[in-house]
C-alpha positions as CSV (number, residue, x, y, z in Angstrom):
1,X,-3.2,22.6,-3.8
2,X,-1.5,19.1,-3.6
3,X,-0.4,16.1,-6.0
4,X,-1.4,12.8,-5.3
5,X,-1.7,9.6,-7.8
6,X,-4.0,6.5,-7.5
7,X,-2.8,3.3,-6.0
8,X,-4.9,-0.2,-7.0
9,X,-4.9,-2.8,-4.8
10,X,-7.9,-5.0,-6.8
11,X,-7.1,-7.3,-8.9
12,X,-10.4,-7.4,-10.8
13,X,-9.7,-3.8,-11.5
14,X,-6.2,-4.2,-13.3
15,X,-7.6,-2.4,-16.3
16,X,-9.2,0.4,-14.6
17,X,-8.0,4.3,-14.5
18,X,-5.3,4.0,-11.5
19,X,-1.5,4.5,-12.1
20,X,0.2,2.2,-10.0
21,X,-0.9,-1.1,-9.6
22,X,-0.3,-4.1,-6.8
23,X,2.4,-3.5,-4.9
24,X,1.3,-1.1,-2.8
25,X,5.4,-0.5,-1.7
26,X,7.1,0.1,-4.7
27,X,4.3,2.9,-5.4
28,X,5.3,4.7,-2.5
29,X,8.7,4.5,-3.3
30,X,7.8,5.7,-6.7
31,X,5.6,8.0,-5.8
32,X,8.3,9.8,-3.6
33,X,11.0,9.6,-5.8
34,X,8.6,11.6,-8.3
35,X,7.8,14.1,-5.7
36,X,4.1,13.6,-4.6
37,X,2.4,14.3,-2.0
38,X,0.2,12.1,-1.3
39,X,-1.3,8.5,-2.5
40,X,-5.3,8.2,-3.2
41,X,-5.7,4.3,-2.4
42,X,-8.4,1.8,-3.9
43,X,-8.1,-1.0,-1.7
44,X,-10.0,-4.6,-2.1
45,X,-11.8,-3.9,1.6
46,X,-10.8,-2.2,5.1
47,X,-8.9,-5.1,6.2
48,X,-6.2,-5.4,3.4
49,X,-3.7,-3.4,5.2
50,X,-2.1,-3.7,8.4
51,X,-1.9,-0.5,10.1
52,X,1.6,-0.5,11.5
53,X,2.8,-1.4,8.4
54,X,0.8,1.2,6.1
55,X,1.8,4.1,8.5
56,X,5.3,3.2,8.1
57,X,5.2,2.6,4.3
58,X,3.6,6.5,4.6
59,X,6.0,7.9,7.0
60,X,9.3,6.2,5.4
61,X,7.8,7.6,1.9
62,X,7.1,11.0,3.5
63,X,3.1,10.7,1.7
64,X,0.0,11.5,2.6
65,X,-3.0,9.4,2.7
66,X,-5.4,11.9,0.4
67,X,-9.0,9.7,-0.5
68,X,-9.7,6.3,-0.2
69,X,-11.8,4.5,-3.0
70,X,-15.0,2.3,-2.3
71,X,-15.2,1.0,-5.2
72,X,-14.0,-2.5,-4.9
73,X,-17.5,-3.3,-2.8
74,X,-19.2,-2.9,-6.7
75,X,-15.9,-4.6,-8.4
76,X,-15.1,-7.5,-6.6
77,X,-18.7,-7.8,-4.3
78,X,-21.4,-6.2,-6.8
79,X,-22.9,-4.3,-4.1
80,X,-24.7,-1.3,-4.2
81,X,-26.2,1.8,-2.0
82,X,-29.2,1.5,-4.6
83,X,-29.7,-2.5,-4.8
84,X,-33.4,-3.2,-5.0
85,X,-31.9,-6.2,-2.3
86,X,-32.3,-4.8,0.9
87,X,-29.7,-7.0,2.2
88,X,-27.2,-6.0,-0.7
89,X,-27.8,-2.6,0.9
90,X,-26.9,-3.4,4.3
91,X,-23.9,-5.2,3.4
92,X,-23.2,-2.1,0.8
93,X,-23.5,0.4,3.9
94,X,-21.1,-1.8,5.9
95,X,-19.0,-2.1,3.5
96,X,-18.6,1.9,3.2
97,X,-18.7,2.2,6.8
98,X,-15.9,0.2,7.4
99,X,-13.3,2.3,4.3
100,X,-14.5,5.2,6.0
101,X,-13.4,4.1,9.4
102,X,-10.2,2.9,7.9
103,X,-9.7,5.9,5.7
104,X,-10.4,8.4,9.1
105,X,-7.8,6.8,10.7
106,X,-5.4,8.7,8.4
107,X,-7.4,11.6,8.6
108,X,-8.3,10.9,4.5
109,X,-12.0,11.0,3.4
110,X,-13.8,7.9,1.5
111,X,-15.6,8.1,-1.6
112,X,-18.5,7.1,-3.1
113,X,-18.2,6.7,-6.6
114,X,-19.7,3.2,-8.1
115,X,-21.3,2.2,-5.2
116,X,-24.1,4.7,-5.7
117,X,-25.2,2.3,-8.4
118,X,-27.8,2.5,-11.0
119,X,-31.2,3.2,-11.8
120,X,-32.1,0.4,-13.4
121,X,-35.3,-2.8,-13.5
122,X,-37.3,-1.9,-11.1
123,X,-35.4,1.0,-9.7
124,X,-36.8,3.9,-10.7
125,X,-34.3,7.5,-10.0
126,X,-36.3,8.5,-7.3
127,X,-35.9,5.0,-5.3
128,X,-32.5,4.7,-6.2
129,X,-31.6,8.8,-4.8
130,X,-33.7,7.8,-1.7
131,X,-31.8,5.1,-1.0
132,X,-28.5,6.7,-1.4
133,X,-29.8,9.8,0.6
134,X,-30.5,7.5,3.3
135,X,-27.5,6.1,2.9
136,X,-25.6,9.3,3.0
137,X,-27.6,10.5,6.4
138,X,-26.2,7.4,7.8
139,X,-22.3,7.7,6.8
140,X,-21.7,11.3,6.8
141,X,-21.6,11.2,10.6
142,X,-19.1,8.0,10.6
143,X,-16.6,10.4,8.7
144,X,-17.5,13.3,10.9
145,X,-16.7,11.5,14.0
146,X,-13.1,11.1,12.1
147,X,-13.0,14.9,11.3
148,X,-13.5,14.1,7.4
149,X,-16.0,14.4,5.1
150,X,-17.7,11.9,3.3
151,X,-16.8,12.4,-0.7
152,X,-19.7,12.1,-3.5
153,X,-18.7,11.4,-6.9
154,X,-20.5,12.5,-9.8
155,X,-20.0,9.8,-12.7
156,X,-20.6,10.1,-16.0
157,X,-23.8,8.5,-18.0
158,X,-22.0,5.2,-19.2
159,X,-21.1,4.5,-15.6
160,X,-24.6,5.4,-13.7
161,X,-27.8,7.3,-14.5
162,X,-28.2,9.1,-10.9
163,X,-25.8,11.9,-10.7
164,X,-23.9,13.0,-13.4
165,X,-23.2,16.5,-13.6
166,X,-22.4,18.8,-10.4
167,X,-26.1,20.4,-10.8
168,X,-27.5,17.3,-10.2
169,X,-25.4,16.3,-7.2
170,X,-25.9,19.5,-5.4
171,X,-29.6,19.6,-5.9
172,X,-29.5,16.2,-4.5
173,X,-27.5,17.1,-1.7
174,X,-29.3,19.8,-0.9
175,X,-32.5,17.1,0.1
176,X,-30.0,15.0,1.9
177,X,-29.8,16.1,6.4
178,X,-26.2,15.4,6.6
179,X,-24.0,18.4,5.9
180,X,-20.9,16.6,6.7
181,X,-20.7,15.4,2.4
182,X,-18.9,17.4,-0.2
183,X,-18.4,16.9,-4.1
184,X,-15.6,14.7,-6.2
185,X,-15.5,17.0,-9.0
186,X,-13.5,14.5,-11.8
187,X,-11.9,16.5,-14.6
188,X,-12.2,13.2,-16.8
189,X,-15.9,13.2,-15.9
190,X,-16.9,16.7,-16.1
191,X,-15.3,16.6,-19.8
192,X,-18.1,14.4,-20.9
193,X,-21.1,16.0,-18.8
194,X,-20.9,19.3,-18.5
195,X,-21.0,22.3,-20.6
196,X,-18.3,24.5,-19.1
197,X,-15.7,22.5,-16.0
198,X,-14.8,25.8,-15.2
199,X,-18.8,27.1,-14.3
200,X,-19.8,23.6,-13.2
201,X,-16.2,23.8,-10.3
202,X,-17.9,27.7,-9.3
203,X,-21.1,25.7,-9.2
204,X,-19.6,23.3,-6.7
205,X,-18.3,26.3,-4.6
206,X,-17.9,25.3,-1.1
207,X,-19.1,21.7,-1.5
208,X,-15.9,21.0,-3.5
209,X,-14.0,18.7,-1.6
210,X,-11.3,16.7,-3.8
211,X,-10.5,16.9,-7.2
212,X,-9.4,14.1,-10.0
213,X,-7.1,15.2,-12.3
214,X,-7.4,13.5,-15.3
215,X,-7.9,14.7,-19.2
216,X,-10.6,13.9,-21.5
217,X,-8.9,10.6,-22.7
218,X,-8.7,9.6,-19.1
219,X,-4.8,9.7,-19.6
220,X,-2.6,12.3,-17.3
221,X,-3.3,16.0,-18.1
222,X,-1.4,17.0,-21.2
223,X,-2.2,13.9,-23.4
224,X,-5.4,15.1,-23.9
225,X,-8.0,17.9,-25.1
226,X,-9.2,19.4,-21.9
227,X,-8.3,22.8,-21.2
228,X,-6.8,22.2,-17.4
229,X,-6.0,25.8,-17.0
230,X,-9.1,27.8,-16.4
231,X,-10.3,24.9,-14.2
232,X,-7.2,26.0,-11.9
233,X,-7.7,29.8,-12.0
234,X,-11.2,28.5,-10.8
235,X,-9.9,26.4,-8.2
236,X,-7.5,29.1,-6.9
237,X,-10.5,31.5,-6.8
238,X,-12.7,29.3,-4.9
239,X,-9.4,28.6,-2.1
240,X,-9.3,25.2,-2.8
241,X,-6.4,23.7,-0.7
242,X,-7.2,20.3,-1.0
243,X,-5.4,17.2,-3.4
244,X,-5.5,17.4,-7.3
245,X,-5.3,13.5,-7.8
246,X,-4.2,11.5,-10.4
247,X,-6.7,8.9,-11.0
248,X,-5.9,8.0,-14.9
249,X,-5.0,5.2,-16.8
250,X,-1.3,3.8,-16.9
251,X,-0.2,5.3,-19.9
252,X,2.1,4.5,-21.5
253,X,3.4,3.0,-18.3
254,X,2.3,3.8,-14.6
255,X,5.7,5.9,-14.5
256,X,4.9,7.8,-17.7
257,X,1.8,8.4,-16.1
258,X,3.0,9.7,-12.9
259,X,5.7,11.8,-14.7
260,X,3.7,13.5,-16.9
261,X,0.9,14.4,-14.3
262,X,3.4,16.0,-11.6
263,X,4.9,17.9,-15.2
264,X,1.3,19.3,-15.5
265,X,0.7,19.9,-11.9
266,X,3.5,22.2,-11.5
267,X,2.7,24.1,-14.8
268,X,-0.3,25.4,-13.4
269,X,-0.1,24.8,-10.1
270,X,1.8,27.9,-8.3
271,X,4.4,26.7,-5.8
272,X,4.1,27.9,-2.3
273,X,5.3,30.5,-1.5
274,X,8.8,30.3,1.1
């Protein structure tokens, strides 16, 4: 398993669950100095970076790109894969088409989190989780073509009323054509919706394809109550290679953050071995 810690780019989301916030820069340089692996990046739209200059920023910090976020299409754009606008929709899908190509072209997957949207007015589940499996059928090959998979995040109730828990998400996926789409399994999340993290990540199984490590206070692990350590053994069971990312809120500051969660990481994360 690898660390990696959230980088906001959005403005409009200054208050939101990332540790480093704005310039995009300094974070790397932080983020190497503290010994990460990688960066998870939330960026305001596909264009917001130049290339040249991103893969530099990456190579001079020595960090992988591990997931990038979606979510500023909801944030900054209020679109959704579930409008009841069919032209929302279409701008939506672009709009996640065009992070996934960006995000492919470092070999990191996109996610889905917020823009799977509500059920809500006059869209009932079942429109809404047609909409998004259509939505799905369309992106997953985008990221295939990339060699990535496309990420689905389940949210919990106060932030959508489609998929909360990972039973829900692989029923749902199960209906869905594409196979190239695998599971966000969010410790912060899971704390809230489901009865056991440990069952619900064996639940998850080979659809697990990134993890956020957060605790229950949606602070780094350690300032919390959730108990991190059978959800590892779990992990390590189940092979999971991929990034345990840091997608918490800056406290009591971004480096705090970032200190605490590469503490916790290596408590209960083996090294590898020489």
């Amino acid at each position: 398993m690898r660390s990696a810690v959230t980088v906001c780019l959005v403005p409009e989301a200054h208050a939101g669950p990332f540790v480093f916030h704005g310039d995009l820069e300094v974070a790397c340089a932080q983020s190497k100095k503290l010994g990460f692996d990688a960066i998870e990046l939330f960026p305001p739209d596909a264009d917001a970076l130049d290339d040249r200059v991103f893969r530099q920023m990456l190579h001079r910090s020595c960090l992988e790109l591990a997931a990038v976020g979606t979510g500023a299409g909801w944030v900054v754009h209020k679109l959704s894969l579930t409008s009841p606008d069919s032209g929302v929709r279409r701008r939506a899908l672009n709009f996640v088409a065009s992070i996934i190509d960006f995000a492919g072209r470092y070999g990191a997957p996109a996610i889905i989190g917020s823009m799977q949207g509500r059920a809500e007015g006059s869209v009932t589940r079942d429109h809404a989780l047609n909409w998004l499996g259509e939505a799905l059928e369309h992106l997953g090959p985008l990221a295939l073509g990339h060699g990535v998979p496309l990420l689905l995040e389940p949210l919990n109730r106060y932030e959508s009323n489609l998929l909360n828990t990972v039973e829900q998400a692989t029923e749902f996926l199960a209906t869905v054509r594409n196979r190239n789409l695998r599971l966000l399994c969010d410790l912060f999340h899971m704390n809230i919706e489901e009865a056991s993290i440990p069952n619900a990540l064996v639940a998850a199984g080979p659809l697990l394809g990134h993890v956020h490590f957060a605790d229950s206070n949606r602070q780094a692990v350690g300032l919390g109550h959730t108990d991190v350590e059978p959800a590892i053994v779990v992990l390590q069971n189940l092979g999971y290679s991929g990034y345990l990312s840091a997608e918490v809120l800056p406290l009591p500051t971004a480096v705090d953050a970032a200190t605490r969660t590469l503490e916790s990481f290596r408590k209960y994360v083996p090294a590898p071995s020489s």
